[in-house]
CHARMM-style PDB file with segment names, atoms N, HN, CA, C and O in Angstrom:
ATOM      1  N   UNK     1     -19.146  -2.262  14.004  1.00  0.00      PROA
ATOM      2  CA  UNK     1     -18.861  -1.872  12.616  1.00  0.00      PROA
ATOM      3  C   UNK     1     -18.525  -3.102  11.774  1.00  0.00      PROA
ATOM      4  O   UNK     1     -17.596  -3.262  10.981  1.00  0.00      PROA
ATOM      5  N   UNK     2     -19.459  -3.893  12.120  1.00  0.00      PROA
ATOM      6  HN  UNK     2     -20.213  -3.763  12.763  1.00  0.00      PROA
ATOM      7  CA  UNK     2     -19.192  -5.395  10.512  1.00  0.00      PROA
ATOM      8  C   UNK     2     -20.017  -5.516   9.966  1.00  0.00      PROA
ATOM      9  O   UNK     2     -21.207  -5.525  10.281  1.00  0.00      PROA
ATOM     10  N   UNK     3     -19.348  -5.670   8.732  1.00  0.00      PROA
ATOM     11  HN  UNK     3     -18.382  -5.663   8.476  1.00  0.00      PROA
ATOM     12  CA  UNK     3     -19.910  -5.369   7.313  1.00  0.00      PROA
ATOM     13  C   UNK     3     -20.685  -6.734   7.222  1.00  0.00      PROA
ATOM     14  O   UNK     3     -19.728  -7.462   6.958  1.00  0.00      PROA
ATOM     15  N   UNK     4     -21.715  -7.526   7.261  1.00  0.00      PROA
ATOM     16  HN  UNK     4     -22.492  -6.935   7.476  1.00  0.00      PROA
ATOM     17  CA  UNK     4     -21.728  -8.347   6.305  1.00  0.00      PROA
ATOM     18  C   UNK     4     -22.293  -8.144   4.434  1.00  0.00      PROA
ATOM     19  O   UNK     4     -23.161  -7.561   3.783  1.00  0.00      PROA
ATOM     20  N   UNK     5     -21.216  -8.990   4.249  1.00  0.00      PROA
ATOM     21  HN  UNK     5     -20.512  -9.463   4.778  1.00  0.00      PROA
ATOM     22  CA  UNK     5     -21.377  -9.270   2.680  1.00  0.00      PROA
ATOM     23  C   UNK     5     -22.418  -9.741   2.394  1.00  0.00      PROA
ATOM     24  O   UNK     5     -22.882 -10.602   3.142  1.00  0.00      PROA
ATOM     25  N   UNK     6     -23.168  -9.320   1.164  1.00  0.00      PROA
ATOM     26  HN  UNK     6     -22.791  -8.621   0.557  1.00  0.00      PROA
ATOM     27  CA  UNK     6     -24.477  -9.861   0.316  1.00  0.00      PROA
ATOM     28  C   UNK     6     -24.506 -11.854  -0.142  1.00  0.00      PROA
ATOM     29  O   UNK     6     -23.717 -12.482  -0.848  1.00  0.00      PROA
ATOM     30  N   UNK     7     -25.808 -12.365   0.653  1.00  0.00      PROA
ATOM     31  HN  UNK     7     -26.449 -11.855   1.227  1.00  0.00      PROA
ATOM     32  CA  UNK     7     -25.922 -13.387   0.646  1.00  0.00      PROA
ATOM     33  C   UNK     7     -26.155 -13.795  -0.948  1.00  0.00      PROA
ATOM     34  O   UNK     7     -26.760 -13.026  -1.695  1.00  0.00      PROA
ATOM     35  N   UNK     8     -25.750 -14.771  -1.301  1.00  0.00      PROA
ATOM     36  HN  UNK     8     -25.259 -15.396  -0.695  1.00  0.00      PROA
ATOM     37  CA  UNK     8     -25.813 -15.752  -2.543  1.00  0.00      PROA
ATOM     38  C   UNK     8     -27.566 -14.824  -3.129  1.00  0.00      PROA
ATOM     39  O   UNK     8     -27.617 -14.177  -4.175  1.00  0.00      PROA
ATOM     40  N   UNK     9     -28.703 -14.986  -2.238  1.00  0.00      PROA
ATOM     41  HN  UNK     9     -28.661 -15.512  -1.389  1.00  0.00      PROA
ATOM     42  CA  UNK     9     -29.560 -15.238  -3.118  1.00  0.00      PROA
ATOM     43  C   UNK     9     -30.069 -14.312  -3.261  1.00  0.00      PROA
ATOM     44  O   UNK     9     -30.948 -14.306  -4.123  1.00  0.00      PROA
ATOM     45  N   UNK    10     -29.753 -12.881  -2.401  1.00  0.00      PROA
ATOM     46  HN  UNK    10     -29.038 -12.886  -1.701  1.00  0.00      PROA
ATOM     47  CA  UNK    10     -30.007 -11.767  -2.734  1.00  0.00      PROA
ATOM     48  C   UNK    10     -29.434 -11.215  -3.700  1.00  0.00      PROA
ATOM     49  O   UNK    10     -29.963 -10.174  -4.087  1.00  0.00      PROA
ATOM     50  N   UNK    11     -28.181 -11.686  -4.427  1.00  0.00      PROA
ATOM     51  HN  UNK    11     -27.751 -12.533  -4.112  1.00  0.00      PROA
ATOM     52  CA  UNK    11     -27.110 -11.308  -5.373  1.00  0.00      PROA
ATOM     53  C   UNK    11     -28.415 -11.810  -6.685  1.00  0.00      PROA
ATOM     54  O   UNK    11     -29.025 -11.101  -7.485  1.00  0.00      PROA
ATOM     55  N   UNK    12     -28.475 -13.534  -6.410  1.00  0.00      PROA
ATOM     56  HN  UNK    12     -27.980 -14.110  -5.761  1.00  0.00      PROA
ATOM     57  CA  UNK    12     -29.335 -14.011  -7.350  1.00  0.00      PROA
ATOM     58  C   UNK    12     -30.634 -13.370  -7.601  1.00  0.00      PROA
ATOM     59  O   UNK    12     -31.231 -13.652  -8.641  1.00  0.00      PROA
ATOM     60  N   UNK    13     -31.200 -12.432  -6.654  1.00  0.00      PROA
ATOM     61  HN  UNK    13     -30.715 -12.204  -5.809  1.00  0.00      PROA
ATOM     62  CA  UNK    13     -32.443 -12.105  -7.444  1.00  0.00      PROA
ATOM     63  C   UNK    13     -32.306 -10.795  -7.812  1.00  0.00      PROA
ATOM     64  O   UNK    13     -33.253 -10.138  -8.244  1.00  0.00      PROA
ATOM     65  N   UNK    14     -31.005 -10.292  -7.648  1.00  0.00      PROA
ATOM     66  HN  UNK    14     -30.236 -10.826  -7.297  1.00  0.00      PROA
ATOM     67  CA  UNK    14     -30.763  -8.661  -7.875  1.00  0.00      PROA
ATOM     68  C   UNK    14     -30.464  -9.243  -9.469  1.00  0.00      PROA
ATOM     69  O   UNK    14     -31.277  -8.916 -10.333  1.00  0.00      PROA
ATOM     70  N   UNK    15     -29.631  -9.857  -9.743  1.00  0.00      PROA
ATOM     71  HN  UNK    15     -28.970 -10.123  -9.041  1.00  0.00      PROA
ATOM     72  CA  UNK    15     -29.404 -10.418 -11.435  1.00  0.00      PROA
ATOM     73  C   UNK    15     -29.962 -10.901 -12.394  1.00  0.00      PROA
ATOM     74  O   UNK    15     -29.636 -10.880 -13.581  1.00  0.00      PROA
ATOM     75  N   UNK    16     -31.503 -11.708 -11.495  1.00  0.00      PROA
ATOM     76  HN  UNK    16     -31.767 -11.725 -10.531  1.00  0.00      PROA
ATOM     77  CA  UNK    16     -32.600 -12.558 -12.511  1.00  0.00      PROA
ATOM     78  C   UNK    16     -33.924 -11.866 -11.931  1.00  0.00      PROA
ATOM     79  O   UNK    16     -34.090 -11.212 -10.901  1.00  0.00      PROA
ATOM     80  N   UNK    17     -34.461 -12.093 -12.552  1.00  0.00      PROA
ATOM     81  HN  UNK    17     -34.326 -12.624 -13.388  1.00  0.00      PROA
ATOM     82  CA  UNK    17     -36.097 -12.051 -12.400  1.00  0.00      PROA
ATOM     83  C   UNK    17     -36.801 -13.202 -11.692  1.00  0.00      PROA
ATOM     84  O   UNK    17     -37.581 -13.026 -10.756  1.00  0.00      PROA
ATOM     85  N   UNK    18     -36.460 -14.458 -12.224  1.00  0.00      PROA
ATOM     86  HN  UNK    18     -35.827 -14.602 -12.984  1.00  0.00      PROA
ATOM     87  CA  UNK    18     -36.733 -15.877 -11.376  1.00  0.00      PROA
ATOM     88  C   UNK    18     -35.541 -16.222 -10.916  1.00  0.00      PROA
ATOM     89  O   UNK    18     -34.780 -16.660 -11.779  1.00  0.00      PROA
ATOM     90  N   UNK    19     -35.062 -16.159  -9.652  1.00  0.00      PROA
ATOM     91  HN  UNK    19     -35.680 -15.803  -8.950  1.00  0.00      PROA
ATOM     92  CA  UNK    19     -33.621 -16.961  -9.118  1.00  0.00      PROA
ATOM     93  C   UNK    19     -33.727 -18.885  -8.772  1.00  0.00      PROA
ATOM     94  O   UNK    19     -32.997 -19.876  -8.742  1.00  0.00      PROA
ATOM     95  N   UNK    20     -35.292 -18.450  -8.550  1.00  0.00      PROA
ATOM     96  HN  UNK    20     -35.885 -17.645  -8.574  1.00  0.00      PROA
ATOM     97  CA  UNK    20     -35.264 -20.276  -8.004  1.00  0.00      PROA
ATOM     98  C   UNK    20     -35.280 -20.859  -9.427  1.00  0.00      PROA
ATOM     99  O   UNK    20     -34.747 -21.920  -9.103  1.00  0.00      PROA
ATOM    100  N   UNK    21     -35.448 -20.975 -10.565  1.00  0.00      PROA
ATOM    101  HN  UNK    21     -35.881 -20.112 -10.828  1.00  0.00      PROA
ATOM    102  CA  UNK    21     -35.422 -21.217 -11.690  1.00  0.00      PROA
ATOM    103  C   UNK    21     -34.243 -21.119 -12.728  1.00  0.00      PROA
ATOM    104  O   UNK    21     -34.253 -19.906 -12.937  1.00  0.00      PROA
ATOM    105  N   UNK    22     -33.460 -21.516 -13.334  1.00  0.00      PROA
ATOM    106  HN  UNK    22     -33.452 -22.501 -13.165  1.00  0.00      PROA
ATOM    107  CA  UNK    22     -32.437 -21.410 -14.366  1.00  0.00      PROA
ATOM    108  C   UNK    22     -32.866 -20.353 -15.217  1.00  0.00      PROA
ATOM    109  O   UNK    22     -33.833 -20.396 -15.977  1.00  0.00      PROA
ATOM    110  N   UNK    23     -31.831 -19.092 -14.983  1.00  0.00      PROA
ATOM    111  HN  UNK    23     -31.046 -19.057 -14.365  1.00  0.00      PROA
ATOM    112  CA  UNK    23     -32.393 -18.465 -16.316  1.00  0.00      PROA
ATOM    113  C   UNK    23     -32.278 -18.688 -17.722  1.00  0.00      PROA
ATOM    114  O   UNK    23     -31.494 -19.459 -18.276  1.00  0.00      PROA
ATOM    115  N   UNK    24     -33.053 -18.012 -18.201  1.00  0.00      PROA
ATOM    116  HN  UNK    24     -33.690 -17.386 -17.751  1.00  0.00      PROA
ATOM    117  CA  UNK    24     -33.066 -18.089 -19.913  1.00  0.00      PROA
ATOM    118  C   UNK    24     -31.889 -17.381 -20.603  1.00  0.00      PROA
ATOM    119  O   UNK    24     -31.196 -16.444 -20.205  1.00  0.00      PROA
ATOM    120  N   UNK    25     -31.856 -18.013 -21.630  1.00  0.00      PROA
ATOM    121  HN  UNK    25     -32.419 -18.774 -21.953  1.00  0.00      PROA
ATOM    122  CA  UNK    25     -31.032 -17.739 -22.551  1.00  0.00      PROA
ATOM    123  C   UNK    25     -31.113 -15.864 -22.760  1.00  0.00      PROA
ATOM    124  O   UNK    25     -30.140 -15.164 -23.037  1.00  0.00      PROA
ATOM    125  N   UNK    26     -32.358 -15.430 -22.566  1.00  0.00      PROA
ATOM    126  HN  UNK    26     -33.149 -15.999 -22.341  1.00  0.00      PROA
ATOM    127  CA  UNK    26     -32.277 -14.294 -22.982  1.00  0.00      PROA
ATOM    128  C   UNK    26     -31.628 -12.985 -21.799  1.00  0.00      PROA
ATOM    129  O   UNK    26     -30.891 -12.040 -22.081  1.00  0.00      PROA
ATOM    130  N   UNK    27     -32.295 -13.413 -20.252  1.00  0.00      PROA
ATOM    131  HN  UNK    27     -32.894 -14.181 -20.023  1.00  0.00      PROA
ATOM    132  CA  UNK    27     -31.747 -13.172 -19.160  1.00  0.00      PROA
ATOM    133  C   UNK    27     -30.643 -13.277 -19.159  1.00  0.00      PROA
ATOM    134  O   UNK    27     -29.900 -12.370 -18.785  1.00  0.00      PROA
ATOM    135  N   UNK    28     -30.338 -14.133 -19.474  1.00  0.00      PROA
ATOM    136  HN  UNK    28     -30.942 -14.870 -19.778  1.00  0.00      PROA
ATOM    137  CA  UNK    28     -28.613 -14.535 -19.602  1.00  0.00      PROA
ATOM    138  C   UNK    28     -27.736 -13.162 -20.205  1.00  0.00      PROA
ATOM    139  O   UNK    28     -26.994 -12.276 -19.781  1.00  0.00      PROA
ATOM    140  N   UNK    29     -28.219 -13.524 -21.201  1.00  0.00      PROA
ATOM    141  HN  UNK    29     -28.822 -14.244 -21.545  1.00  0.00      PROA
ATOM    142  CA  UNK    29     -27.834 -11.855 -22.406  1.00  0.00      PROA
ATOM    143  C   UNK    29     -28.249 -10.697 -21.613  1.00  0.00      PROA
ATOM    144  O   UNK    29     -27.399  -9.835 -21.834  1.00  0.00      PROA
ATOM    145  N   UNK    30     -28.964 -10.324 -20.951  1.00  0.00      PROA
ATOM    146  HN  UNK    30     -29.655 -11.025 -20.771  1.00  0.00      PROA
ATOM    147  CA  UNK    30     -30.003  -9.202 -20.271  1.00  0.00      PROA
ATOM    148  C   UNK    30     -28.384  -9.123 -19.132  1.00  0.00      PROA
ATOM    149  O   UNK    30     -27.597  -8.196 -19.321  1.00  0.00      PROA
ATOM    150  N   UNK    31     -28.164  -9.933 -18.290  1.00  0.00      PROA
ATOM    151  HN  UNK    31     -28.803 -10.686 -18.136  1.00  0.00      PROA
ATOM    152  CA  UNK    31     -27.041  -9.776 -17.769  1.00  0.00      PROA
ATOM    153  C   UNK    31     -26.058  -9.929 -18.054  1.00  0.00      PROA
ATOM    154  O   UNK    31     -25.312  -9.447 -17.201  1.00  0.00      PROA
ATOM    155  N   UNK    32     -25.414 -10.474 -19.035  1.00  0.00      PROA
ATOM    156  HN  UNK    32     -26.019 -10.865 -19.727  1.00  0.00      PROA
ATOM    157  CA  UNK    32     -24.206 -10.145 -19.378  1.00  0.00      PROA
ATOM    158  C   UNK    32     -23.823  -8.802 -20.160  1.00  0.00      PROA
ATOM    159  O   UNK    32     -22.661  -8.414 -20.278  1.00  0.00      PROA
ATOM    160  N   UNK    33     -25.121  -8.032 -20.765  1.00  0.00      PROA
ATOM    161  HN  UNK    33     -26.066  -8.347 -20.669  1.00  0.00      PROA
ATOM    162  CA  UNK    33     -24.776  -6.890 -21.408  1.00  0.00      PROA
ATOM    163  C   UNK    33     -24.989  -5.978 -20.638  1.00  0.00      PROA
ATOM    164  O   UNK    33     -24.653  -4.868 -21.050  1.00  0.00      PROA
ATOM    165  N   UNK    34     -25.444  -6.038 -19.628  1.00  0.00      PROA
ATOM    166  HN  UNK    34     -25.716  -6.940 -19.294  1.00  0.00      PROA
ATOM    167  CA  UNK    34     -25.498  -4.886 -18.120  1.00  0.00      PROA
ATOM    168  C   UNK    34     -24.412  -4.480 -17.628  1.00  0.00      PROA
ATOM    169  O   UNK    34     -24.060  -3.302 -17.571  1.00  0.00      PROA
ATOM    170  N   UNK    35     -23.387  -6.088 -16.969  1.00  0.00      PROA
ATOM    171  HN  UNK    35     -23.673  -7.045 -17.016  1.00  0.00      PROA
ATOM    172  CA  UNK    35     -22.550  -5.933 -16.703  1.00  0.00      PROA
ATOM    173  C   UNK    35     -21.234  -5.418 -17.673  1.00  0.00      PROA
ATOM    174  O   UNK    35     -20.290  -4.889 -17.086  1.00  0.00      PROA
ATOM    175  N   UNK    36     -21.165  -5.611 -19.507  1.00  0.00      PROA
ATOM    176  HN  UNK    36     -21.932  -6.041 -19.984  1.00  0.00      PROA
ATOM    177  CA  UNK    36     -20.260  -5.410 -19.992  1.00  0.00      PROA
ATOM    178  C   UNK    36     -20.442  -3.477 -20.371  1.00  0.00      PROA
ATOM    179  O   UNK    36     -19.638  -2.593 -20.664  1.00  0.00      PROA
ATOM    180  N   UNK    37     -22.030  -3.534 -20.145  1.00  0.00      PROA
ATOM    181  HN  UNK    37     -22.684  -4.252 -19.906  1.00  0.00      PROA
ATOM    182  CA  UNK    37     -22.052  -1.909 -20.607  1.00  0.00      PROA
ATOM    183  C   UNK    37     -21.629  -0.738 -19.135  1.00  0.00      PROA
ATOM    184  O   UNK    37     -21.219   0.417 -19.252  1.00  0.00      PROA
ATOM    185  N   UNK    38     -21.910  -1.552 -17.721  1.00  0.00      PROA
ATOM    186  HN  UNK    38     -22.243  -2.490 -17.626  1.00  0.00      PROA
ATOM    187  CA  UNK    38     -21.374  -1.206 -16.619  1.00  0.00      PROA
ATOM    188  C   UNK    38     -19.731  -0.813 -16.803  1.00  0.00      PROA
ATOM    189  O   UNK    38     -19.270   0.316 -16.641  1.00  0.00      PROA
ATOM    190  N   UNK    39     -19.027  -1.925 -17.149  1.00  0.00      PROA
ATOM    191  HN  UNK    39     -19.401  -2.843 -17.280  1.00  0.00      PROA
ATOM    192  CA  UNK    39     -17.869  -1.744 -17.366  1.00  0.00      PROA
ATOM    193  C   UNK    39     -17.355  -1.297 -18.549  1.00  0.00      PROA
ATOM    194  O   UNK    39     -16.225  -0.872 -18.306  1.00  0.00      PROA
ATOM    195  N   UNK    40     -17.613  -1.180 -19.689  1.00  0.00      PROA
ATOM    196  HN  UNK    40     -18.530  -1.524 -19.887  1.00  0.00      PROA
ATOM    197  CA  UNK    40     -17.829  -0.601 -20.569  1.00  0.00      PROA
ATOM    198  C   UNK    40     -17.601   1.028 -20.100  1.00  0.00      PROA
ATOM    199  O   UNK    40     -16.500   1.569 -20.206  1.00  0.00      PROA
ATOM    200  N   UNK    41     -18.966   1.817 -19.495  1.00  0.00      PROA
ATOM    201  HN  UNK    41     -19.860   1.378 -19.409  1.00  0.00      PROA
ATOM    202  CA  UNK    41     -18.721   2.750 -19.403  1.00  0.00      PROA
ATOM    203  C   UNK    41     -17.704   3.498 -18.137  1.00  0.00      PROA
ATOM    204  O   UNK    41     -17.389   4.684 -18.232  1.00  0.00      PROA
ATOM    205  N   UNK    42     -17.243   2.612 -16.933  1.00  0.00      PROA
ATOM    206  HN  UNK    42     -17.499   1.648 -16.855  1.00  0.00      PROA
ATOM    207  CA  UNK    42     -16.479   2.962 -15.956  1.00  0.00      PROA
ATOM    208  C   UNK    42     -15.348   2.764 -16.905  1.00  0.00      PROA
ATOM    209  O   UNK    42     -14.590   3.644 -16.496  1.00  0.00      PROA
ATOM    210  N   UNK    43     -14.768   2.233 -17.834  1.00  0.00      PROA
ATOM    211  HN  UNK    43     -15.383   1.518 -18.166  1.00  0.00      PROA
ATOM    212  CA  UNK    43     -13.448   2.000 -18.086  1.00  0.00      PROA
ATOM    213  C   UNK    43     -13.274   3.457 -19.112  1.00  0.00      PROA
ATOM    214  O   UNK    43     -12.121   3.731 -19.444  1.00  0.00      PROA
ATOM    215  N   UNK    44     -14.400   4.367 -19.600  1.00  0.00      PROA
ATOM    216  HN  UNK    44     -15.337   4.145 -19.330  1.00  0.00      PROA
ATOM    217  CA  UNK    44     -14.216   5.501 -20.088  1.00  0.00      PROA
ATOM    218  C   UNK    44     -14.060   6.389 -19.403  1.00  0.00      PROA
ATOM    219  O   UNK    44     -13.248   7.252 -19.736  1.00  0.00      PROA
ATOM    220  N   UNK    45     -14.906   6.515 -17.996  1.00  0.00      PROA
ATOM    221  HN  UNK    45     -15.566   5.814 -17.725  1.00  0.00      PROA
ATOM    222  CA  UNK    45     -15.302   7.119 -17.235  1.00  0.00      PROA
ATOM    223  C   UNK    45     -13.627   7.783 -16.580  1.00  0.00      PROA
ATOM    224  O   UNK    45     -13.247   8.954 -16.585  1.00  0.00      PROA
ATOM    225  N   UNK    46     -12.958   6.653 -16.109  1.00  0.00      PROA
ATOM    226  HN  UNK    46     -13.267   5.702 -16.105  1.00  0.00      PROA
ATOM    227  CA  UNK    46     -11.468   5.864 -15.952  1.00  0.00      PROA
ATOM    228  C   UNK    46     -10.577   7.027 -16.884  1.00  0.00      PROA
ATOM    229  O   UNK    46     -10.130   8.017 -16.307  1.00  0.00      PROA
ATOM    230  N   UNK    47     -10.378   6.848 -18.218  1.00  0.00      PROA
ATOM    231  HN  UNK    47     -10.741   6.043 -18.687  1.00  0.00      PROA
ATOM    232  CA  UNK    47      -9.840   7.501 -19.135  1.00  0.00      PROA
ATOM    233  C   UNK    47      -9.633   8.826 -18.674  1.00  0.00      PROA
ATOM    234  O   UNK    47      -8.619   9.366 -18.233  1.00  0.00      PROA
ATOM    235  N   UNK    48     -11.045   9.344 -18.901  1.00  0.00      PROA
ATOM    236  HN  UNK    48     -11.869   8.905 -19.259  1.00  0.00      PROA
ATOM    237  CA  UNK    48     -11.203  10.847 -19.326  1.00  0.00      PROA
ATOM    238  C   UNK    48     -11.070  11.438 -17.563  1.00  0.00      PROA
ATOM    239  O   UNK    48     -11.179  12.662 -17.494  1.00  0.00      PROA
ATOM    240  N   UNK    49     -10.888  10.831 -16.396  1.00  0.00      PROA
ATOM    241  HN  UNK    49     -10.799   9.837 -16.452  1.00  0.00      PROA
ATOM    242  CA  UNK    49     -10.779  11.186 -15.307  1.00  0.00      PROA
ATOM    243  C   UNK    49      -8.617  11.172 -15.582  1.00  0.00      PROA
ATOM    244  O   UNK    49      -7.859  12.067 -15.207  1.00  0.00      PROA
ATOM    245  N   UNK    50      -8.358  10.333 -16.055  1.00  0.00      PROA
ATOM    246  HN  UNK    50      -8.974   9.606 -16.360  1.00  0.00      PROA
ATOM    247  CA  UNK    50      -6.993  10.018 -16.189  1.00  0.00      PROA
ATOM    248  C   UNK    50      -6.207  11.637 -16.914  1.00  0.00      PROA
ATOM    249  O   UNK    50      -5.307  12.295 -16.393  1.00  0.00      PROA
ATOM    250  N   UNK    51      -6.787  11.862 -17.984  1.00  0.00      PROA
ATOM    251  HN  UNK    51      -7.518  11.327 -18.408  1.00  0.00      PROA
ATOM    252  CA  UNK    51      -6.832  12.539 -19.190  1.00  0.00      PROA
ATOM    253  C   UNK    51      -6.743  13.931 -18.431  1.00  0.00      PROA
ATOM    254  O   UNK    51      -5.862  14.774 -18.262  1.00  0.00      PROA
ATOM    255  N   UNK    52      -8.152  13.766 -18.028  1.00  0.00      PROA
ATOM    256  HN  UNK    52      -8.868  13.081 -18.165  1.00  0.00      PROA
ATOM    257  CA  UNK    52      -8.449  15.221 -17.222  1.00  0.00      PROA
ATOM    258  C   UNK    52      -6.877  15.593 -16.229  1.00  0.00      PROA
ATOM    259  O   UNK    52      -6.277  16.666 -16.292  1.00  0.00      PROA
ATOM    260  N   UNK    53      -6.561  14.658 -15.548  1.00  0.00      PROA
ATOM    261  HN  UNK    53      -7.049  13.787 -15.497  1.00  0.00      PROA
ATOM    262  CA  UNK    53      -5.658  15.077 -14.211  1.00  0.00      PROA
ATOM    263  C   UNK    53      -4.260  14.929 -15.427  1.00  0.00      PROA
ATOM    264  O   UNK    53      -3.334  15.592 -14.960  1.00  0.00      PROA
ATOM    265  N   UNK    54      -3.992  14.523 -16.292  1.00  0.00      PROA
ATOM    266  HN  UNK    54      -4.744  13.984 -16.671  1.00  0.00      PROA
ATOM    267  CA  UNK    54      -2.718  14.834 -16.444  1.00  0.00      PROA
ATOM    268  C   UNK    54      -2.716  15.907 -17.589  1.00  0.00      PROA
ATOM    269  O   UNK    54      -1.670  16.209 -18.164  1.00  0.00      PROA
ATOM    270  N   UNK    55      -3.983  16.496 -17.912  1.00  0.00      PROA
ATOM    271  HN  UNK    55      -4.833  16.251 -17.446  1.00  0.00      PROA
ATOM    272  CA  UNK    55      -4.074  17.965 -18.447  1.00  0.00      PROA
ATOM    273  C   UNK    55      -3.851  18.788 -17.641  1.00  0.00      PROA
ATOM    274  O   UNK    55      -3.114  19.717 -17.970  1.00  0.00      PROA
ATOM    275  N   UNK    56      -4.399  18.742 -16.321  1.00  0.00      PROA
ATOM    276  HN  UNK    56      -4.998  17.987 -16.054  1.00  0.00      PROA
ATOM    277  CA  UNK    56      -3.818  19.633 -15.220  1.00  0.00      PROA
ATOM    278  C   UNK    56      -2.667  19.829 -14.609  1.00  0.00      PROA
ATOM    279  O   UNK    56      -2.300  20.966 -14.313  1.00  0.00      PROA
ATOM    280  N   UNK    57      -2.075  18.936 -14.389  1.00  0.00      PROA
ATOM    281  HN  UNK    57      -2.374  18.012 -14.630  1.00  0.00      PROA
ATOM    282  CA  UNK    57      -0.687  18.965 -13.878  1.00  0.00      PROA
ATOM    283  C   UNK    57       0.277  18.966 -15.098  1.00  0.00      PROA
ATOM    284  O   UNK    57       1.399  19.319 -14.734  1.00  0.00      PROA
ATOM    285  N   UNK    58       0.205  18.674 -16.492  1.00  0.00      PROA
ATOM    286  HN  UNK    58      -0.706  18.387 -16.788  1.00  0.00      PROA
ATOM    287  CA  UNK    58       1.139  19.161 -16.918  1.00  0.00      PROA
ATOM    288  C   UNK    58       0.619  20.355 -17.908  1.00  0.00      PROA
ATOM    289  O   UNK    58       1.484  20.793 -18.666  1.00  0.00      PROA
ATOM    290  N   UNK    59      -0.575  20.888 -17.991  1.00  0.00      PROA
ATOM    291  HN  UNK    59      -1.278  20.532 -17.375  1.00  0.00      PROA
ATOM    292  CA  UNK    59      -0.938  21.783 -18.380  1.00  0.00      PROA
ATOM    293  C   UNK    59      -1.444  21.896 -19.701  1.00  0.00      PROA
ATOM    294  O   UNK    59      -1.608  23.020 -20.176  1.00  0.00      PROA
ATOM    295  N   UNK    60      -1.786  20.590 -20.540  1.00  0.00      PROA
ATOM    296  HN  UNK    60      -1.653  19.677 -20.154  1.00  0.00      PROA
ATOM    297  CA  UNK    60      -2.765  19.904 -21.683  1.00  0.00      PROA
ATOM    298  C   UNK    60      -1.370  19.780 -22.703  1.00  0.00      PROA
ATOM    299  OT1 UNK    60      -1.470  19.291 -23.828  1.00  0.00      PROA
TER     300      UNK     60
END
């Protein structure tokens, strides 16, 4: 039962399109707004799971 963790360059080509290459400026943007809309929407997701359980237990 061992886990190994995701190697460097499989990370790198899950994030770029060309990994052996520097990405572009626009890639760049392409991933940073993935990841901020990823988190973006878990941090709502977060909320309204929060929201939800303390409507229940104290009864809204």
């Amino acid at each position: 039962m061992s886990q190994h963790p995701i190697p460097n360059q499989a990370v790198g080509k899950l994030r770029y399109p060309t990994p052996t290459s520097t990405p572009t400026r626009k890639e760049k943007f392409k991933a940073v707004a993935r990841t901020a809309a990823e988190f973006t929407g878990f941090v709502i997701i977060s909320v309204l799971a929060v929201t939800g359980a303390y409507a229940l237990v104290f009864g809204g």
